[in-house]
C-alpha positions as CSV (number, residue, x, y, z in Angstrom):
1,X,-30.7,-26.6,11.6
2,X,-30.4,-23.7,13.8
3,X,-26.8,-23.4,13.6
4,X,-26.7,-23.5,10.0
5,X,-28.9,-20.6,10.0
6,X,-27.1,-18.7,12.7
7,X,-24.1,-19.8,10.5
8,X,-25.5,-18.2,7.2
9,X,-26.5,-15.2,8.7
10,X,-22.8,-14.3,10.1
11,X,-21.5,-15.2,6.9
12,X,-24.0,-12.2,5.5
13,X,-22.8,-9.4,8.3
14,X,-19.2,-10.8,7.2
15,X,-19.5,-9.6,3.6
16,X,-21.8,-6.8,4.0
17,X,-19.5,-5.1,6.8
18,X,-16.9,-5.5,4.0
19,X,-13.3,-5.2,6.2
20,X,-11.9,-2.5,4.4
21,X,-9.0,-2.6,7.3
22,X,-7.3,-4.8,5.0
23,X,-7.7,-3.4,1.5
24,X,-4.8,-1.4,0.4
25,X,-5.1,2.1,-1.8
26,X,-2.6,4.1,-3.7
27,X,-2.1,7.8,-3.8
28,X,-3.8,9.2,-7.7
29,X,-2.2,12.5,-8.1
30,X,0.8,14.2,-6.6
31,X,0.6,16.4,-3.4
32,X,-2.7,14.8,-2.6
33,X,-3.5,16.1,1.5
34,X,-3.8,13.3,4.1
35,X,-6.4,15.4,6.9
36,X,-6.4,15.0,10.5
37,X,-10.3,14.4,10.1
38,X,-12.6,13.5,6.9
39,X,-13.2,16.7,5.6
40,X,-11.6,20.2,4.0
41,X,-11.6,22.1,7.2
42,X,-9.4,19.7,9.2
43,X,-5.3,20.4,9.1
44,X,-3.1,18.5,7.0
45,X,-1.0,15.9,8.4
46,X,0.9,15.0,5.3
47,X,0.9,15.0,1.1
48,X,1.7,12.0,-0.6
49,X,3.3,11.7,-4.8
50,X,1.3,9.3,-6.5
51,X,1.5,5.6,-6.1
52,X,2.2,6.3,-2.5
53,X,0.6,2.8,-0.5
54,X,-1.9,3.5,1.8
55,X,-3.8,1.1,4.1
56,X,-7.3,1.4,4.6
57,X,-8.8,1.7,8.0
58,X,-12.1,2.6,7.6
59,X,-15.1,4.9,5.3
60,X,-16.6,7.8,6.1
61,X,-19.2,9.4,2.8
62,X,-16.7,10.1,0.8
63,X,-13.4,10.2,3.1
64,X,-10.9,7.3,3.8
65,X,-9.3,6.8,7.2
66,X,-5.6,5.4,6.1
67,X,-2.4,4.3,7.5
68,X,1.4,4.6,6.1
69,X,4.0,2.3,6.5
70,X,5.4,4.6,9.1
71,X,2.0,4.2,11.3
72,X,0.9,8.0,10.5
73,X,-2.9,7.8,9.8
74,X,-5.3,10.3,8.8
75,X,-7.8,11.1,5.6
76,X,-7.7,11.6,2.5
77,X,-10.5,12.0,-0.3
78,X,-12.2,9.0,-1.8
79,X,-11.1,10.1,-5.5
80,X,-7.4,11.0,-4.9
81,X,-6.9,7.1,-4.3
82,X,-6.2,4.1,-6.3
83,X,-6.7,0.5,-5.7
84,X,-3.7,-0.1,-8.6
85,X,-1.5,-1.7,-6.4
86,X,1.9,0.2,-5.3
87,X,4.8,-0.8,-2.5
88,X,7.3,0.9,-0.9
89,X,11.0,0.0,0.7
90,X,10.5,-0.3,4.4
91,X,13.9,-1.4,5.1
92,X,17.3,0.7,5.9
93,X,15.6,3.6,7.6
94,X,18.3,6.5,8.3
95,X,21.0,4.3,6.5
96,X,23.0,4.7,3.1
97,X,22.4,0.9,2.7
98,X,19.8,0.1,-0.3
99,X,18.1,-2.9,-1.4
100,X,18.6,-5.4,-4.6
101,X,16.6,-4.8,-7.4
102,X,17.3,-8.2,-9.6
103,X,16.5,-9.4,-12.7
104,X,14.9,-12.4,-11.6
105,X,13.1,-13.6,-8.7
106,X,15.6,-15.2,-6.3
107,X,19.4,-14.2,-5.1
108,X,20.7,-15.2,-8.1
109,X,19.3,-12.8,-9.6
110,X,21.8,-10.2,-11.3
111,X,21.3,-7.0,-9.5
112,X,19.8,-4.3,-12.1
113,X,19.2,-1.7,-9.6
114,X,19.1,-0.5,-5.8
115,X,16.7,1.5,-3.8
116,X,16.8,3.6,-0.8
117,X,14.3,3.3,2.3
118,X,10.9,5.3,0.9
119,X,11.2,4.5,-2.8
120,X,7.8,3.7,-4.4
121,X,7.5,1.2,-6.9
122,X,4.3,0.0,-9.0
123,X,3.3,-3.8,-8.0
124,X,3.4,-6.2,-11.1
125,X,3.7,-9.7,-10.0
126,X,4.4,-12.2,-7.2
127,X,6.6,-15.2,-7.0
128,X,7.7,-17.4,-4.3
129,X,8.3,-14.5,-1.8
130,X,9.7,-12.0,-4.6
131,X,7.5,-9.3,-6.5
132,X,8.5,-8.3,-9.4
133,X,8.2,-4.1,-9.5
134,X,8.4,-0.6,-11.7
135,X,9.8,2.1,-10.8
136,X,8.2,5.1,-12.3
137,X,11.5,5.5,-14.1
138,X,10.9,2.4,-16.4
139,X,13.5,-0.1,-14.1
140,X,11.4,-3.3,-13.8
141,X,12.4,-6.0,-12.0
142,X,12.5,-8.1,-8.6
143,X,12.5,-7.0,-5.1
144,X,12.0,-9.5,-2.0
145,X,8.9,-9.0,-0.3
146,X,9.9,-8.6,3.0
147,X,11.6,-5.9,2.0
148,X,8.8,-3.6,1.4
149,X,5.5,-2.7,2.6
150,X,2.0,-3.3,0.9
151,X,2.3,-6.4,-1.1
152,X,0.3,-8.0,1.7
């Protein structure tokens, strides 16, 4: 009986600690200031266009720790973010090489686009390890997951 107290109560702390660590945010605006603290008087580390995926490390009022794909972190303003879900193309870094953007999900796909390492793309829909994508300038289709960061 005890344990199933004990039990009940850790499920409790579970939700109500709520681990934001995993939640992913998207930049609102364009230009939007990731701090090197929660607050105006701290220097900026880096601005982000909109869309850009951010991971959430943790809350603070109303400032959110975050984390890039690249592993810079820092904070950013509660209302410049998004929870509309974005990903960007981690792969090819420093290289002219691009990835597939296909009609389908799958290689056999026909390939209706590319994209370069750092390209930010809206996250529709997933399907068997593909996720299908828009670009803000209308190209839809399907990218491989692994291929891109924050479409955990």
């Amino acid at each position: 009986m005890k344990l199933r107290y004990i039990l009940v109560i850790v499920a409790v702390l579970f939700l109500i600690c709520n681990p934001v660590w995993a939640k992913m945010a998207s930049v609102k605006g364009d230009n939007v200031n990731m701090r090197k603290g929660p607050g105006t008087n701290n220097s900026i580390v880096w601005a982000y266009d909109r869309g850009f995926p951010l991971k959430v490390i943790t809350e603070k009022k109303q400032w959110v720790e975050v984390i890039d794909f690249e592993g810079d972190s820092g904070w950013i303003y509660r209302s410049l973010l998004s929870n509309a879900p974005h990903v960007i193309v981690k792969v090819n870094k420093g290289s002219r090489n691009k990835v597939n953007i296909r009609s389908q999900p799958g290689k056999k796909g026909k390939i209706i686009g590319q994209a370069s390492y750092g390209v930010v793309f809206s996250r529709l829909e997933e399907k068997n390890g593909w996720l299908k994508v828009e670009h803000e300038s209308g190209l839809k289709g399907w990218l491989k997951k692994s291929l891109v960061w924050g479409g955990e």
